[in-house]
Biotite code that builds the C-alpha atoms (Angstrom):
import biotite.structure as struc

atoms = struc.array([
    struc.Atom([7.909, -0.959, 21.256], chain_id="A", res_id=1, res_name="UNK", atom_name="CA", element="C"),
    struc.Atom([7.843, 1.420, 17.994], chain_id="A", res_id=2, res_name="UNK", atom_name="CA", element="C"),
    struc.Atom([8.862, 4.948, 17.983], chain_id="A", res_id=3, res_name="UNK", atom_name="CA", element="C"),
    struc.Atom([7.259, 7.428, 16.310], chain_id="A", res_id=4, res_name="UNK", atom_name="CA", element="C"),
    struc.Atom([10.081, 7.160, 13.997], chain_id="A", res_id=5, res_name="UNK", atom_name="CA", element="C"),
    struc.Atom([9.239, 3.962, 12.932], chain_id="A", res_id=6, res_name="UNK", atom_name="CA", element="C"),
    struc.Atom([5.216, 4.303, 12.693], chain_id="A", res_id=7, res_name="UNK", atom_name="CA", element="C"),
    struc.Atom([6.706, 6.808, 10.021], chain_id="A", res_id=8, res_name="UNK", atom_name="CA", element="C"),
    struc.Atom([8.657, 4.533, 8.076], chain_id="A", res_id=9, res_name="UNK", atom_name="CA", element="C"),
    struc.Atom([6.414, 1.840, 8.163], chain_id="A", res_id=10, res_name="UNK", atom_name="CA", element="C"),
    struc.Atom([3.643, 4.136, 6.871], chain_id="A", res_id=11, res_name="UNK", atom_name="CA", element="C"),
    struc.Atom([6.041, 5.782, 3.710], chain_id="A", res_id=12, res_name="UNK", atom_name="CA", element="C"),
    struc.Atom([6.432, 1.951, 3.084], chain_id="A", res_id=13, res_name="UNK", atom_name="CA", element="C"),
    struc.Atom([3.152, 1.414, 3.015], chain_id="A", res_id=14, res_name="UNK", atom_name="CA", element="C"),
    struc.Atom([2.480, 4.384, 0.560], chain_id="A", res_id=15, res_name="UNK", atom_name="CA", element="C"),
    struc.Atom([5.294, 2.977, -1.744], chain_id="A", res_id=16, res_name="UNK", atom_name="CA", element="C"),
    struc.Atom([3.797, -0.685, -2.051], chain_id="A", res_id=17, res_name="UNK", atom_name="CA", element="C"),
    struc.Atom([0.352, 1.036, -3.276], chain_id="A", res_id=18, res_name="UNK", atom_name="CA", element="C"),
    struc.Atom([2.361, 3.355, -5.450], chain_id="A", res_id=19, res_name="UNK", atom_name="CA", element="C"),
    struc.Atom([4.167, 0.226, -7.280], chain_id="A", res_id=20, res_name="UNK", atom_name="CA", element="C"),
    struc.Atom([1.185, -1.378, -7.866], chain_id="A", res_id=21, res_name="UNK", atom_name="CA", element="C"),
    struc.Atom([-0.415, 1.452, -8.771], chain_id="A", res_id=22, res_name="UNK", atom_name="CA", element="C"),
    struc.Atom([2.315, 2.284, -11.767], chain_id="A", res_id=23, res_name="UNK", atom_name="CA", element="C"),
    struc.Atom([2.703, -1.178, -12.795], chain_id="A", res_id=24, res_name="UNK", atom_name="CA", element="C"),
    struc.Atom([-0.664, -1.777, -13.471], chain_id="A", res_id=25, res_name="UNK", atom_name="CA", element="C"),
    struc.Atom([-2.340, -0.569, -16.917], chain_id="A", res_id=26, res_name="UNK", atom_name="CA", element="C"),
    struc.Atom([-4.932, 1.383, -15.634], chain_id="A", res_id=27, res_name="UNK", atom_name="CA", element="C"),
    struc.Atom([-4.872, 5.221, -15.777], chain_id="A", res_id=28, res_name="UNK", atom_name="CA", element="C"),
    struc.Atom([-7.743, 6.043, -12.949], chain_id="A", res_id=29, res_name="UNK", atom_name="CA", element="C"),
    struc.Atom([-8.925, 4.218, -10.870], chain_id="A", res_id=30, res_name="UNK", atom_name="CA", element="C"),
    struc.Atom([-12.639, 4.317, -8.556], chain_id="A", res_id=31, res_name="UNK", atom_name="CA", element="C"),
    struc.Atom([-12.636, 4.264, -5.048], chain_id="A", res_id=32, res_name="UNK", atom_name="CA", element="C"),
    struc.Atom([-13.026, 0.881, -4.799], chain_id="A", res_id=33, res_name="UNK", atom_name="CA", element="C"),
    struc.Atom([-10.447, -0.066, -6.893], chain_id="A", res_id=34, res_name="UNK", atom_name="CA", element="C"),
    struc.Atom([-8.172, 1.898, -4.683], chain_id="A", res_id=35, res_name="UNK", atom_name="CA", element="C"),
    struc.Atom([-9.520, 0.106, -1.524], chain_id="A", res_id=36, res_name="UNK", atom_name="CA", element="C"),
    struc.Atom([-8.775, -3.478, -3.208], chain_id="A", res_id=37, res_name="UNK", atom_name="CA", element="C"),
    struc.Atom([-5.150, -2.535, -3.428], chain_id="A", res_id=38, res_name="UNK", atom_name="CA", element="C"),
    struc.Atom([-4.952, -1.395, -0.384], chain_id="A", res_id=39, res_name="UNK", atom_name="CA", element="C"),
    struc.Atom([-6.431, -4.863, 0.783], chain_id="A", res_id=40, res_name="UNK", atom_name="CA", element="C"),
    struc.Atom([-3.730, -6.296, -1.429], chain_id="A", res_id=41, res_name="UNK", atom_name="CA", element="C"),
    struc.Atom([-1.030, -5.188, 0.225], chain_id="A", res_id=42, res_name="UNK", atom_name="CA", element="C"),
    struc.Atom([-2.282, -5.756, 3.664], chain_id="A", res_id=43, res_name="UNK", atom_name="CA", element="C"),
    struc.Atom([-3.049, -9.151, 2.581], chain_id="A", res_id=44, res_name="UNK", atom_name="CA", element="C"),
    struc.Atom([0.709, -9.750, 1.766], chain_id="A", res_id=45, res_name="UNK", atom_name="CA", element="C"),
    struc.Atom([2.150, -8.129, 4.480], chain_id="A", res_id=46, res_name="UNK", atom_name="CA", element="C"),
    struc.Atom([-0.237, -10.832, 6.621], chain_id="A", res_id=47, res_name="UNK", atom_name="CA", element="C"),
    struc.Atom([1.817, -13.509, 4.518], chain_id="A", res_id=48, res_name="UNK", atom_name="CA", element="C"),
    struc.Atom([5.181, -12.238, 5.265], chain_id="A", res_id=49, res_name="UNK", atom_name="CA", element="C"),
])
């Protein structure tokens, strides 16, 4: 079962993965829904893994 601890971790890793794809793209802003389709990009490769 996951600790605390690791809800935490999993959660700053989560924040990193948008925060890649957020600098590597070549977009400056970004709308909301933008936002929420990189969200759904990540969650759709963490599904893969």
């Amino acid at each position: 079962m996951p600790t605390e601890k690791d809800y935490k971790v999993i959660e700053k890793a989560t924040i990193y993965d948008l925060r890649r794809l957020i600098k590597n793209s070549d977009k400056d802003t970004y709308t909301k829904r933008e936002l929420c389709d990189l969200l759904d990009t990540i969650a759709d490769a963490k599904d893969q893994e």
